[in-house]
C-alpha positions, 0 to 999 in steps of 0.5 A: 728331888722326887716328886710325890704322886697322889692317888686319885683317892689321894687327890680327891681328899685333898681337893675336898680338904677332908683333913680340914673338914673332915665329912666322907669316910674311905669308902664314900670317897671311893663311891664318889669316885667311882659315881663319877667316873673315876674323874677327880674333878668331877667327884671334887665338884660333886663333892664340894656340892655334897658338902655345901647341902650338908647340915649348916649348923655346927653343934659343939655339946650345947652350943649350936653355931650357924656355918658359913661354908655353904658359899666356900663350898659352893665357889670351890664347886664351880672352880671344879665345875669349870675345870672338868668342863674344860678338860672335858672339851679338851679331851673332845677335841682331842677325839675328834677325826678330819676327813682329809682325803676326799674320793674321785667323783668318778669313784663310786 
């Protein structure tokens, strides 16, 4: 069995479910990836926000209907939000350094 690996691109559309709902081109993603650092979550998290801002009414030729996705938008923002803290804090604690030796008080 292979396993399929997404490309950051790849990843980044499916977690914004642009196929569903379609609302960045090709290049927005890229920018909006690369406005955040290249870092999945964190241009998924953006980019749920982006879309919960976005026009709330649905116009279908003269029918105008009120959109709920606001809140899916937002709920699937802090999912991301949560997730790129706690990889962030992870990768902190990660980098951090002990001092595990110490030098002689005699040392100077």
């Amino acid at each position: 069995m292979e396993i399929n690996t997404l490309t950051p691109i790849g990843q980044l559309m499916l977690n914004l479910q642009e196929k569903e709902y379609p609302y960045f081109d090709d290049v927005d993603l890229n920018n909006l990836l690369i406005t955040n650092e290249n870092n999945v979550l964190k241009a998924s998290w953006r980019g749920c926000l982006l879309k919960a801002v976005s026009d709330d009414i649905v116009k279908v030729g003269s029918i105008e209907v009120k959109s709920s996705n606001k809140d899916y938008w937002n709920n699937l923002a802090a999912i991301y939000k949560a997730d790129y803290l706690k990889e962030q804090r992870k990768l902190n604690l990660a980098n951090q350094s002990y001092n595990t030796s110490m030098k002689r008080a005699d040392e100077i």
